[in-house]
KEDRENPA-603904 format. One record per residue: x, y, z of N, C-alpha, C, O in turn; residue in one letter. Coordinates in pm, whole numbers, padded with zeros to 5 digits, always signed. Each point is the difference from the previous one (the first is absolute). Example, Ala and Ser with C-alpha at 12.3 -4.5 7.8 and 13.67 -1.06 7.14 Angstrom:
+01319-00569+00780-00089+00119+00000+00090+00120+00000+00104-00002+00066a;-00139+00107-00138+00082+00119+00006-00077+00109+00073+00051+00111+00017s;
//
This chain:
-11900+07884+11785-00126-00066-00036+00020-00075-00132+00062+00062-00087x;-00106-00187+00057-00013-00124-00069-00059+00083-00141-00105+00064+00001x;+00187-00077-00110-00080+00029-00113-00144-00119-00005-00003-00104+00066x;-00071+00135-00130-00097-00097-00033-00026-00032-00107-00047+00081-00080x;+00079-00250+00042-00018-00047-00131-00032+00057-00146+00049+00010-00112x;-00178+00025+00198-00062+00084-00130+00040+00175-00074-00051+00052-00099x;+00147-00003+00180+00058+00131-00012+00176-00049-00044+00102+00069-00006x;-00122-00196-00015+00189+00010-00092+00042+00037-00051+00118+00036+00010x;-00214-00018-00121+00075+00103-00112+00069+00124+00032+00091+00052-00064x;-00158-00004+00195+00049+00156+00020+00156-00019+00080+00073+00097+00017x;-00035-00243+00031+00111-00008+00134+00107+00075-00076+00048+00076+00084x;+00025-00056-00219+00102+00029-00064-00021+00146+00005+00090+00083-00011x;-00188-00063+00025+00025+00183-00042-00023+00051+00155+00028+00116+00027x;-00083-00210+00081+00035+00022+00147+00130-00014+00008+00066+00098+00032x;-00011-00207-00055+00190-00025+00023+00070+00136-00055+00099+00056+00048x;-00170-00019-00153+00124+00109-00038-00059+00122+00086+00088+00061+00060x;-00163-00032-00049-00062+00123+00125+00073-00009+00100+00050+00106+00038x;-00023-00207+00026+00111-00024+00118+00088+00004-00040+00069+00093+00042x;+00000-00188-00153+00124+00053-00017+00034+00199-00040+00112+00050+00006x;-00198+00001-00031-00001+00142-00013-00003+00084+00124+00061+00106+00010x;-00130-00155+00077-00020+00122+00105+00090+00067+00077-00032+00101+00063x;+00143-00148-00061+00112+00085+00004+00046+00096-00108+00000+00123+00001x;+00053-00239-00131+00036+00054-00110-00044+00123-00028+00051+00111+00019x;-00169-00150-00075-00116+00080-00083-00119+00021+00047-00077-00061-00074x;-00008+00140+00195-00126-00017+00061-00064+00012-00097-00077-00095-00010x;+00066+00186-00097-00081+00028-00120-00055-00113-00088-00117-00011-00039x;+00230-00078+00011-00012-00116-00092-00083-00101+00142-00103-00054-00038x;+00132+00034+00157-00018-00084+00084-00153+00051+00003-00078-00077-00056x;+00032+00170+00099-00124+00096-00014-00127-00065-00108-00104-00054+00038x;+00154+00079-00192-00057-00021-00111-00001-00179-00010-00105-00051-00039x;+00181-00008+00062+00001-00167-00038-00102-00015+00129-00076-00095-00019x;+00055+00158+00135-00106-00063+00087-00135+00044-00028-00096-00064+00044x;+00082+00172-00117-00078+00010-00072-00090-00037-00077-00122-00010+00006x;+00234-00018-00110-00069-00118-00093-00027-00099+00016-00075-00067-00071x;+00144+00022+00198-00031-00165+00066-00104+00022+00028-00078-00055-00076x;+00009+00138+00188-00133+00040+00078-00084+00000-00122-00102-00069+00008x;+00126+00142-00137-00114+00015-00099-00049-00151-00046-00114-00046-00009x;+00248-00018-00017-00063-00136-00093-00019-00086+00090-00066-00094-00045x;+00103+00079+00190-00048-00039+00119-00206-00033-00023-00073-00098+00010x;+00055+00238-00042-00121+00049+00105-00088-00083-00154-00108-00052+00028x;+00153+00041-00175-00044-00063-00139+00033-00200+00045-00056-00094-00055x;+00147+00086+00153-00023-00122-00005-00093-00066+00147-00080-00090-00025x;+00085+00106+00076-00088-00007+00149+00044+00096+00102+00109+00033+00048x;-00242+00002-00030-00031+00100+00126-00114-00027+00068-00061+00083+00068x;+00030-00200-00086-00124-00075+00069+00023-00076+00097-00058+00015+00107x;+00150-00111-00129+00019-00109+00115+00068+00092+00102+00079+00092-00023x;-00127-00138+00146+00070+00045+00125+00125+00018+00013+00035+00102+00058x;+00084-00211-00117+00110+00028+00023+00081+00079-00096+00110+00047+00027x;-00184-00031-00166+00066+00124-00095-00065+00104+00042+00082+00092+00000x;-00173-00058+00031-00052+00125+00056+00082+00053+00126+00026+00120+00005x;+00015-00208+00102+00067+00022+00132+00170+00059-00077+00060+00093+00053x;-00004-00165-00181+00096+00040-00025+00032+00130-00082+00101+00071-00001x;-00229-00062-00073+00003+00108-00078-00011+00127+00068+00057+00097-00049x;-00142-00081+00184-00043+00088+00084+00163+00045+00030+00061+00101-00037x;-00025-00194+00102+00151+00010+00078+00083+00090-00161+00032+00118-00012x;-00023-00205-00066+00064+00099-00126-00006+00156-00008+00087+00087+00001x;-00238-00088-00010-00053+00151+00003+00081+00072+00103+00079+00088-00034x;-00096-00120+00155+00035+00122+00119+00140-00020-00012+00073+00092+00038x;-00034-00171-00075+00196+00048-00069-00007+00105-00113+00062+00106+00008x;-00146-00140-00122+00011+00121-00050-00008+00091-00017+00039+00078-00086x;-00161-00068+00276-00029+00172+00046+00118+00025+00046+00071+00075-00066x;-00020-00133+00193+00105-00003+00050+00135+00082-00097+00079+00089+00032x;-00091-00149-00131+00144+00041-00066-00026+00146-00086+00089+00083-00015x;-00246-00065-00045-00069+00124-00047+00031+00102+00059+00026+00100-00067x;-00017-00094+00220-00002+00087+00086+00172+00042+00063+00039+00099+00062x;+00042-00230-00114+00111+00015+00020+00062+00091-00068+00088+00080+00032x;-00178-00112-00194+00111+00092-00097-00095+00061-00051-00020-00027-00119x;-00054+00108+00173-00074+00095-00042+00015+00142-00025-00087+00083-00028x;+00258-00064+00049+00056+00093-00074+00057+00006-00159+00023+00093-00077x;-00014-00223+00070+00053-00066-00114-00057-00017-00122-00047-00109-00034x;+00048+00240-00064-00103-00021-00123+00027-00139-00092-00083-00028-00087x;+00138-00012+00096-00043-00133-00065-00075-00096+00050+00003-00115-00044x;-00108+00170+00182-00040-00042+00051-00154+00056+00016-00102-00065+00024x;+00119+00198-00043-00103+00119+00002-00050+00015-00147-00121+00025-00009x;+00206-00037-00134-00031+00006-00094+00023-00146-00076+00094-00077+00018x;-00203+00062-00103+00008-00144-00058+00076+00028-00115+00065-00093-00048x;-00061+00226-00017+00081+00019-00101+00141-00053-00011+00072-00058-00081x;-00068+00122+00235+00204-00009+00057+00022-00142+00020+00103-00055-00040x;-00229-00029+00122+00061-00137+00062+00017-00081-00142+00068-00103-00002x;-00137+00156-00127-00046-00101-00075+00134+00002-00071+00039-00102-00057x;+00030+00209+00057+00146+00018-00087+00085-00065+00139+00085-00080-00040x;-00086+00087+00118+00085-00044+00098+00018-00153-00036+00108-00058-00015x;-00234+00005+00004-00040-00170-00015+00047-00012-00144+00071-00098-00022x;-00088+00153-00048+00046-00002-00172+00156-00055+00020+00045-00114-00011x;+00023+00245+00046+00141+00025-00003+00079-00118+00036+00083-00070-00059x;-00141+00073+00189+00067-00103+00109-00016-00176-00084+00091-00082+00012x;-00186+00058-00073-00082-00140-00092+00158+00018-00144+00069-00093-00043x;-00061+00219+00012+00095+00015-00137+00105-00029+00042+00067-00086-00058x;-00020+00152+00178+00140+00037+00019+00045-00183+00055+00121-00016-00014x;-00171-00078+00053-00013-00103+00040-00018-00106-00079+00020-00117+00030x;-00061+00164-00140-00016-00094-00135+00097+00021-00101+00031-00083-00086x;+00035+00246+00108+00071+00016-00111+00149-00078+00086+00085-00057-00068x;-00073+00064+00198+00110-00090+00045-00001-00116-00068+00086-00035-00081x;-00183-00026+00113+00011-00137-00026-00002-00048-00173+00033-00110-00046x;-00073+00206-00010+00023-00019-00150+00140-00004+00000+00064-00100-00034x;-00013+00208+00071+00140+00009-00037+00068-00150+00061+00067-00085-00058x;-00110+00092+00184+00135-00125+00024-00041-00128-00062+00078-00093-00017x;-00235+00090-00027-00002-00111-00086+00072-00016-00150+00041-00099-00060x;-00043+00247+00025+00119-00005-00153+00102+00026+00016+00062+00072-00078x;-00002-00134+00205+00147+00007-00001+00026-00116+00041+00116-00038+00018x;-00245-00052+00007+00081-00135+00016+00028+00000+00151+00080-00087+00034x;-00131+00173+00076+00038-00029+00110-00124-00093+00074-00086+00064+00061x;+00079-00163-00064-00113-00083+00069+00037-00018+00111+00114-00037+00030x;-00262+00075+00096+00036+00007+00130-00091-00026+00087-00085+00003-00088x;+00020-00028+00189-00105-00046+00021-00037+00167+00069-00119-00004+00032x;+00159+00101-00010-00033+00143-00008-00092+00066-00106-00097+00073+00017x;+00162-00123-00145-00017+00041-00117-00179-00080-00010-00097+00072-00025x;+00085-00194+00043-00126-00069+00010-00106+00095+00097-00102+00055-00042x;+00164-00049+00207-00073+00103+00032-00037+00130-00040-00093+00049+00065x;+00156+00042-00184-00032+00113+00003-00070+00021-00110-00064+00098-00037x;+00091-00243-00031-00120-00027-00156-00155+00015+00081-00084+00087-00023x;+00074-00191+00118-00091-00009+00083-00074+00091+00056-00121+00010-00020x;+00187+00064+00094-00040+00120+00124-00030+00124-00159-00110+00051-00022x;+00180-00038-00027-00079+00100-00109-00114-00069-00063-00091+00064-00053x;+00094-00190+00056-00125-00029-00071-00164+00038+00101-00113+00025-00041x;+00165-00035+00178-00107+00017+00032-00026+00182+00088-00093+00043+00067x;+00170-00005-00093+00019+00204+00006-00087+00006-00126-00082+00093+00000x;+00083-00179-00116-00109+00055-00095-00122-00031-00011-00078+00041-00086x;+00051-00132+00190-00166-00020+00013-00027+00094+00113-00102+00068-00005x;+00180-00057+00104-00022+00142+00059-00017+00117-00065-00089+00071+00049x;+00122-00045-00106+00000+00107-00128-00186+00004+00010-00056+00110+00007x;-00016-00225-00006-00157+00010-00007-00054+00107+00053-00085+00072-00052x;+00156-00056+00204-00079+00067+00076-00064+00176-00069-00103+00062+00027x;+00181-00041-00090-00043+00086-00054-00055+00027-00153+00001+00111-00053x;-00043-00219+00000-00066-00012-00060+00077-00116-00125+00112-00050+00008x;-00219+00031-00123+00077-00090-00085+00147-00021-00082+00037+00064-00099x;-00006-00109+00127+00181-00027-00032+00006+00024-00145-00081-00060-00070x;+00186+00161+00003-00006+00032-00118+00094-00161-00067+00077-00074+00060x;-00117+00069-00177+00062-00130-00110+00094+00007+00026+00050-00111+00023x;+00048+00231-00006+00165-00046+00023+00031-00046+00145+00107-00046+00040x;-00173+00058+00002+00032-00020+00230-00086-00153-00067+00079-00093-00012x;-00190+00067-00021-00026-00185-00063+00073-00032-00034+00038-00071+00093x;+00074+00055-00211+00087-00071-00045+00102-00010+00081+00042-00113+00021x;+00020+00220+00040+00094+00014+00124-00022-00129+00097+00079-00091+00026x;-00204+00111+00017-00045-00107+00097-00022-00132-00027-00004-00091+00083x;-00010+00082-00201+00017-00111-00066+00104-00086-00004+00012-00110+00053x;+00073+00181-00134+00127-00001-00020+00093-00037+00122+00075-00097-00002x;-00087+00194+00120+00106-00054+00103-00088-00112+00052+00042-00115+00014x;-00136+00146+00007-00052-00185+00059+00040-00129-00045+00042-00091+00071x;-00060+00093-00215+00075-00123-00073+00118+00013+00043+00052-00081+00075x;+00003+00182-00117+00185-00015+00042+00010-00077+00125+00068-00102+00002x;-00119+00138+00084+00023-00040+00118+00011-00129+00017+00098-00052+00053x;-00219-00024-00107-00003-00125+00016+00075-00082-00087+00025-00115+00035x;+00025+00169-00172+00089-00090-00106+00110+00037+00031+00069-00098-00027x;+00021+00203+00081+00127-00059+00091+00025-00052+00104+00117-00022+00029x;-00262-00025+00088-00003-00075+00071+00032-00126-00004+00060-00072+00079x;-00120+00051-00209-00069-00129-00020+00197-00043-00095+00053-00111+00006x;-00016+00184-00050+00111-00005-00071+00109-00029+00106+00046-00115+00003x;-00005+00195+00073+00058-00027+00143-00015-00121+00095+00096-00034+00070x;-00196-00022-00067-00077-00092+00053+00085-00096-00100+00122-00013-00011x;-00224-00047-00052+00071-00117-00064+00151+00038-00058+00054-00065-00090x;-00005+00158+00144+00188-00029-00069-00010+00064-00106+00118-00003-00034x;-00181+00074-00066-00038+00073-00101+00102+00093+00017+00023+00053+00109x;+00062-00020-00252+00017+00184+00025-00123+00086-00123-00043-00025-00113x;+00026+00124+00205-00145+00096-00059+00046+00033-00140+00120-00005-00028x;-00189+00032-00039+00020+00124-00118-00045+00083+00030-00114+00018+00042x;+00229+00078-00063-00015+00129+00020-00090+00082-00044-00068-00056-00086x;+00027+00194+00111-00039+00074-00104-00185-00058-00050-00008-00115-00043x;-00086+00175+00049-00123-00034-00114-00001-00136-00084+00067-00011-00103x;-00150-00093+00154-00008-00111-00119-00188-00046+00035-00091+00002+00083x;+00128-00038-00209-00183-00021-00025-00052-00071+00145+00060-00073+00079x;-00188+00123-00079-00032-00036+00166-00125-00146-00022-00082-00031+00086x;+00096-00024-00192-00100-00077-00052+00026-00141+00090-00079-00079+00053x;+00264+00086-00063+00029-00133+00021+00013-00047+00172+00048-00087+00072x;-00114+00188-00069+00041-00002+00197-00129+00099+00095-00013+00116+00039x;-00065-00245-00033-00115+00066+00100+00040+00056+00157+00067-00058+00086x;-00111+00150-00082+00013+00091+00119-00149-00040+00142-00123+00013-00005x;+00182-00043+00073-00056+00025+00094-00088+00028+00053+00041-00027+00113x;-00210+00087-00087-00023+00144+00060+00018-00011+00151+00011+00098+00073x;-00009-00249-00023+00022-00010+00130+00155+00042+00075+00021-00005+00121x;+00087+00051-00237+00120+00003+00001+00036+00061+00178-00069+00088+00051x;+00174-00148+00014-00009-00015+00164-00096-00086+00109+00033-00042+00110x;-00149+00032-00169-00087-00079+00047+00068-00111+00138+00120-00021+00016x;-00201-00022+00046+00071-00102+00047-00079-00142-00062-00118-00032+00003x;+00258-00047-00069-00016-00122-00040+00091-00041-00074+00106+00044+00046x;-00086-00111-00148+00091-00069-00084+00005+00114-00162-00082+00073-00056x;+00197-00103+00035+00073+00097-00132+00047+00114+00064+00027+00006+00120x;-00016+00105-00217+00037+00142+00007-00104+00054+00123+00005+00113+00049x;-00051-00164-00031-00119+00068+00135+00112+00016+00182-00029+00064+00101x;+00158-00156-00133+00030+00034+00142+00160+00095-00007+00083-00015+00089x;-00065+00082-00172+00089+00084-00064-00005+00153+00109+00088+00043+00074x;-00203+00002-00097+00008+00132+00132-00031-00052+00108+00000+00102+00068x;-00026-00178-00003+00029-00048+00157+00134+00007+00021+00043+00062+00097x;+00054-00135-00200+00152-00021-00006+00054+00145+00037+00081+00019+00091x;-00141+00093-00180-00004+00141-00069+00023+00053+00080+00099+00071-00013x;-00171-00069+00145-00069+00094+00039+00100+00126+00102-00015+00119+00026x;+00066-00171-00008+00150+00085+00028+00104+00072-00109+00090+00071+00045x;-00102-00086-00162+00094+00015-00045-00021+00125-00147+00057+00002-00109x;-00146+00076+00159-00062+00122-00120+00064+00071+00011+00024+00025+00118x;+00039+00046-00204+00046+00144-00011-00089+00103+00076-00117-00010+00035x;+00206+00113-00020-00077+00168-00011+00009+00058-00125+00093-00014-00080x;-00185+00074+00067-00056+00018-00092-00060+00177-00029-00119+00030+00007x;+00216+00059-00035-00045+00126-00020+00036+00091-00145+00103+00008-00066x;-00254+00063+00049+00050+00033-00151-00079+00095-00043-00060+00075+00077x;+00051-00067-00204-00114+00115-00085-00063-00104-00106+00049-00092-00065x;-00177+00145+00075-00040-00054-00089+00067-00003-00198+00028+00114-00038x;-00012-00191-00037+00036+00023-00136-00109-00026-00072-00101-00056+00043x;+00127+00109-00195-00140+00032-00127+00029-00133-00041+00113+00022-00044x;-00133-00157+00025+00002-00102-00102-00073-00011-00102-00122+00008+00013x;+00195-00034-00163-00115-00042-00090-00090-00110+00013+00039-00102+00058x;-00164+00109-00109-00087-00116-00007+00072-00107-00007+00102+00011-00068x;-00126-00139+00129+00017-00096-00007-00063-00110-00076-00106-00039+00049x;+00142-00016-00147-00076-00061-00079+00070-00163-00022-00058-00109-00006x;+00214+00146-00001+00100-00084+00003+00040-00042+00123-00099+00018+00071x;+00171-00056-00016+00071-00010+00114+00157+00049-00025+00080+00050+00080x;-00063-00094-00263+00143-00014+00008+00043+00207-00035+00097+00065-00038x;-00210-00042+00071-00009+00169-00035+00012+00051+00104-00017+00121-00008x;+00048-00175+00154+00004+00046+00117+00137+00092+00014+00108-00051-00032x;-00114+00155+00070+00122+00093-00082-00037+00077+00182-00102+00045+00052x;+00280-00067+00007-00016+00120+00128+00021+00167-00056+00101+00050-00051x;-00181-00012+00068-00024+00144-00065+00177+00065+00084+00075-00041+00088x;-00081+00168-00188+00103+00134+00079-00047+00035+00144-00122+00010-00002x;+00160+00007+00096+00001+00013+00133+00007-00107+00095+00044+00013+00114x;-00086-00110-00160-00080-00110+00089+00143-00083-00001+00085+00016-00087x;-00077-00086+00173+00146-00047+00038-00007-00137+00110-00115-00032+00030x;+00202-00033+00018-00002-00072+00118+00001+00043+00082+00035+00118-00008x;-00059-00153+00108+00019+00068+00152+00131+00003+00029+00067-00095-00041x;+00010+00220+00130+00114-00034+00014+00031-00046+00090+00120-00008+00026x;-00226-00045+00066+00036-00086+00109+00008-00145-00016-00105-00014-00064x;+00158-00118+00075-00004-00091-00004-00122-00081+00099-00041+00051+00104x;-00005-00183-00155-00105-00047+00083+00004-00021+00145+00089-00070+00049x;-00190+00134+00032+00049-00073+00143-00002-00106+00045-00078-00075-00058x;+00144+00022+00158+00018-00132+00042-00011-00119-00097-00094-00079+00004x;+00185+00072-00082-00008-00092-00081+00130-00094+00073+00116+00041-00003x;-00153-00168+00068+00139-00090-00020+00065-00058-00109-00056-00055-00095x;+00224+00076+00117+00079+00002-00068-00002-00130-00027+00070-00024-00098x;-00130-00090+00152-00003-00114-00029-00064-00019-00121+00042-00074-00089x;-00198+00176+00082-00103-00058-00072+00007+00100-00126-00093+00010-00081x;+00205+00059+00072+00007+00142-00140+00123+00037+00007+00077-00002+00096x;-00062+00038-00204+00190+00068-00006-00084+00140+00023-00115+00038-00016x;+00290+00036+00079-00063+00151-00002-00014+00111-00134+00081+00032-00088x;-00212+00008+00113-00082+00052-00131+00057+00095-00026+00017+00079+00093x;+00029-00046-00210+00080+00135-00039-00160+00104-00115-00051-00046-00103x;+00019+00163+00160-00108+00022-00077+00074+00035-00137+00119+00026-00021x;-00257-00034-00089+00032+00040-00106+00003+00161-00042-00101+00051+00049x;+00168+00033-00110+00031+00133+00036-00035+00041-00153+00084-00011-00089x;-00264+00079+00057+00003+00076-00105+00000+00096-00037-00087+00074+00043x;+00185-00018-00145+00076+00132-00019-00210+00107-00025-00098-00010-00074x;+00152+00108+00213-00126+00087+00002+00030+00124-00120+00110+00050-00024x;-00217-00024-00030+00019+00098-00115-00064+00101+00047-00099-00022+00070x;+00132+00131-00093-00036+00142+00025-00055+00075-00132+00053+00035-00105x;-00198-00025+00163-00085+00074-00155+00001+00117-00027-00020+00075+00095x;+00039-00022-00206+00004+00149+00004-00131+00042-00003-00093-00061-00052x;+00088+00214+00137-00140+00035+00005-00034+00095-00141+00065+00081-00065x;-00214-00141+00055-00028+00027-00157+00007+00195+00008-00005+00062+00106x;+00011-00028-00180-00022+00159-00023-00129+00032-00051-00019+00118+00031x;-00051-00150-00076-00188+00048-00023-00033+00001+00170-00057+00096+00052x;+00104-00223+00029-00076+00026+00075+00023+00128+00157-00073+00042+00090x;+00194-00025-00127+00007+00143+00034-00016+00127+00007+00044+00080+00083x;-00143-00053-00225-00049+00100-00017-00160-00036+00019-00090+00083+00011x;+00078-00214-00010-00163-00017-00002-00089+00059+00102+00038+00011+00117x;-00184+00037-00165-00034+00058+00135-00151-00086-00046-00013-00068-00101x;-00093+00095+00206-00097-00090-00006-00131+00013-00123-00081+00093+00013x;+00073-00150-00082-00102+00076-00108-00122+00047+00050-00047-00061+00096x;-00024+00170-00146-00083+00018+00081-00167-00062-00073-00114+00029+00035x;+00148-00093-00113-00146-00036-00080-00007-00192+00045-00087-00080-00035x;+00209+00053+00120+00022-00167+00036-00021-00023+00101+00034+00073+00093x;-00110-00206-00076-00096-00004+00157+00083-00147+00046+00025-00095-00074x;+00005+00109+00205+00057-00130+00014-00104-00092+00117-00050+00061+00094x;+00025-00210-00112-00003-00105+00067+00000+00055+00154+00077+00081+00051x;-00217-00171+00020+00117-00043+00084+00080-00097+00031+00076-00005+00097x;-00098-00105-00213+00124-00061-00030+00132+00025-00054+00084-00087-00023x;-00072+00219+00004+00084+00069-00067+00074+00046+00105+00122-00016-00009x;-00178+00084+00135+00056+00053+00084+00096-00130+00096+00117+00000+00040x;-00218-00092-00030+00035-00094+00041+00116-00116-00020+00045-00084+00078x;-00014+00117-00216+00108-00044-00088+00131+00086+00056+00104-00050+00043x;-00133+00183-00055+00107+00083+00011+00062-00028+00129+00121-00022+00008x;-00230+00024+00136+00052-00028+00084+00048-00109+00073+00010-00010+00123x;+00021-00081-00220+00069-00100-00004+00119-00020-00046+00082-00076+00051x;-00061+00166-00185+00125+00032-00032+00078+00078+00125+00115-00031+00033x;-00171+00106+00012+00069+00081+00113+00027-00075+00090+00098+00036+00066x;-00163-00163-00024+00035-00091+00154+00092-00037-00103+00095+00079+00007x;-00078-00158-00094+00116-00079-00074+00123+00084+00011+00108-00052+00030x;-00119+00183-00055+00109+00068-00017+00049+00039+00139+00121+00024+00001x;-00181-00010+00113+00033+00022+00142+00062-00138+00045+00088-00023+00083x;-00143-00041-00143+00078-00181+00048+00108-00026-00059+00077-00090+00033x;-00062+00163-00122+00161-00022-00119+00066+00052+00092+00085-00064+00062x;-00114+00191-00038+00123+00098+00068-00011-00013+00151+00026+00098+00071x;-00060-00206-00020+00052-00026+00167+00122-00141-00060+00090-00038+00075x;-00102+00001-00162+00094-00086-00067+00109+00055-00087+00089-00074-00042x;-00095+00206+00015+00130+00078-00028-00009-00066-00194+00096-00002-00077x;-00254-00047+00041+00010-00038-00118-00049+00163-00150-00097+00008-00077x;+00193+00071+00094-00024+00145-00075-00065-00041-00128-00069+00084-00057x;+00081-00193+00010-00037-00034-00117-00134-00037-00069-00053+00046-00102x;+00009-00158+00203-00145-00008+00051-00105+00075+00016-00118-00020-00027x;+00190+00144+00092-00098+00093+00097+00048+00071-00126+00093-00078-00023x;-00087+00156-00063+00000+00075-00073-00044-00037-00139+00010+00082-00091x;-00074-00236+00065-00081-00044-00091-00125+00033+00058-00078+00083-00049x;+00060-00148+00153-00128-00030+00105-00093+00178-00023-00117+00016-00036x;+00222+00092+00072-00018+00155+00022-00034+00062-00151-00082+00090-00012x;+00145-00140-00090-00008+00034-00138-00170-00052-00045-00078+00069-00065x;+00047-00216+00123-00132-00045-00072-00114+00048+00070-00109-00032-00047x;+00111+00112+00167-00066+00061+00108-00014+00120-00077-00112+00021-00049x;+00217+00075+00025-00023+00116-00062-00081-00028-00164-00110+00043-00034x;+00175-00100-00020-00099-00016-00135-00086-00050-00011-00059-00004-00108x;+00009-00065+00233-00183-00037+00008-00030+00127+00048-00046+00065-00094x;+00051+00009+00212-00067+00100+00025+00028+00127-00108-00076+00095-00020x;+00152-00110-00016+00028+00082-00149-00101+00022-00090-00077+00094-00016x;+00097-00230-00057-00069-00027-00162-00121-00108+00029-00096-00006-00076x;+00106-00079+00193-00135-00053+00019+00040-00147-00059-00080-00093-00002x;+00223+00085-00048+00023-00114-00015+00117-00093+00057+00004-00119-00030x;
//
C-alpha cells in the first residue's frame, strides 16, 4: 500500500522497520510504532491516511502477538533499553569510522538510521538531552559527508562546528540533495548488537568519548559492494575490567531509606543493561551496570 503524501515524514522509520524484521523484530516492532504514533499527529482524517494507518495498526497487532513472549516487548522498561542500546551501539560505529577517516556511504547510512532509532526512543516518553544531541549530531553527519562525497569533497573527520553546514530534517526524503542517500542505502546497514553504554553529557561534540565496554561490532557491514566501499576493518576498543568496589559488599539496605519508584525503576534497568552485557560476553559492562544497581538499592543513590 502507497504511502500517502501527507504521512512522509514517517516513510524512513517504515524503511528501517522492514529493513529490521528479520534482523531485529524488536527494533522493526518499535520504528512502526512510532511511525503509527506520528502518523495518527499528522492525518488520520482523510480516507486514504486513515485506510493506511488502520493497515499499520493490525501489523502491529500482528507482530504484538508474535512476540509476546519477548519482554522487550511486554516491558517498556526492557524495549526502551533495547531501542537505547541498539541507537548507541550504531552511532558509536559510525563515530568511530568517522574518526578514522573511513568515509563510506555505510557509514552515511548508520549516521542516519541511528538518527532516527532516537526519535523512536519517543515512544516511551521524552528523549533525555544526551539521546537530543546524539540525534542531532548523527543527522547532520549524515548529510555533510554526503554532501562532501557528492561534490568530490573529502569529509573531516571527527566533530567540527555544525554552524557551517545545515542539516537536513528531510534527510532521505525523496528529492534533490542529501534526501536521496538512503534509497541508495537501503541495502547496505550493518547488524547491529550490543549493551547499552553510560555516556557523559554531551555538550561538545568534540567530547564524544566511546566509553570502556562499548566497542565496534565485530561483525563487518552486510552487503556492502565492494565496488561502492573498501572492506571495513572494525575499530577494536581495549575493554577495561572494573574492580568491584568493597563497601559495596558489605552493604546491606538501610533501614530508615525509602526508595522511588523511580528508584526501583532505575535499578531495574541497570540489571537489563547488565543481562545485555553478558549475552555479549562484555564482563566489564555488566559488572559496572550490577555495581550502580546495588548502590542505588543500597544507599538510595
Amino acid at each position: 500500500m502507497a504511502l500517502p503524501p501527507q504521512l512522509k515524514p514517517i516513510q524512513h522509520h517504515l524503511r528501517t522497520a522492514q529493513e529490521h524484521d528479520k534482523r531485529d523484530p524488536v527494533v522493526a516492532y518499535y520504528c512502526r510504532l512510532h511511525a503509527m504514533q506520528t502518523g495518527m499527529k499528522l492525518d488520520s482524517k482523510t480516507p486514504e491516511c486513515r485506510k493506511f494507518l488502520v493497515k499499520l495498526m493490525d501489523e502491529l497487532e500482528m507482530m504484538k502477538k508474535e512476540l509476546s513472549d519477548n519482554e522487550s516487548i511486554s516491558q517498556d522498561v526492557v524495549g526502551n533499553a533495547h531501542i537505547e542500546n541498539y541507537a548507541l551501539k550504531m552511532f558509536l560505529y559510525a563515530d568511530s569510522e568517522d574518526r578514522s577517516g573511513h568515509f563510506h556511504k555505510n557509514l552515511i547510512k548508520s549516521f542516519y538510521t541511528s538518527s532516527l532509532l532516537f526519535d523512536v526512543l519517543s515512544v516511551f516518553g521524552e528523549l533525555t538531552e544526551e539521546n537530543i544531541q546524539h540525534r542531532k549530531y548523527a543527522k547532520w553527519k549524515a548529510a555533510y559527508i554526503h554532501n562532501c562525497l557528492k561534490n568530490g569533497e573529502t569529509p573531516q573527520p571527527g566533530p567540527i562546528a555544525m554552524e557551517g553546514e545545515a542539516y537536513d530534517d528531510e534527510f532521505g526524503a525523496e528529492g534533490g540533495g542529501p534526501s536521496q542517500a538512503p534509497e541508495n542505502l537501503s541495502q547496505s546497514q550493518p547488524s547491529f548488537h550490543g549493551h547499552p553504554s553510560n555516556q557523559p553529557p554531551v555538550s561538545n561534540f568534540s567530547n564524544i568519548q566511546i566509553p570502556p565496554g562499548s566497542h565496534a561490532p565485530a561483525n563487518t557491514p552486510a552487503e556492502v559492494p565492494h565496488s561502492e566501499a573498501d572492506p571495513i576493518k572494525p575499530v577494536p576498543v581495549p575493554r577495561t575490567m572494573p574492580v568491584v568496589d568493597p563497601s559495596l559488599l558489605s552493604n546491606t539496605h538501610e533501614g530508615d531509606m525509602r526508595l522511588t519508584p523511580e528508584d526501583f525503576t532505575q535499578a531495574q534497568k541497570y540489571c537489563k543493561y547488565a543481562g545485555s552485557a553478558l549475552q555479549y560476553e562484555d564482563v566489564g559492562t555488566a559488572i559496572q551496570n550490577l555495581q550502580k544497581a546495588l548502590k542505588l538499592l543500597t544507599t538510595g543513590k
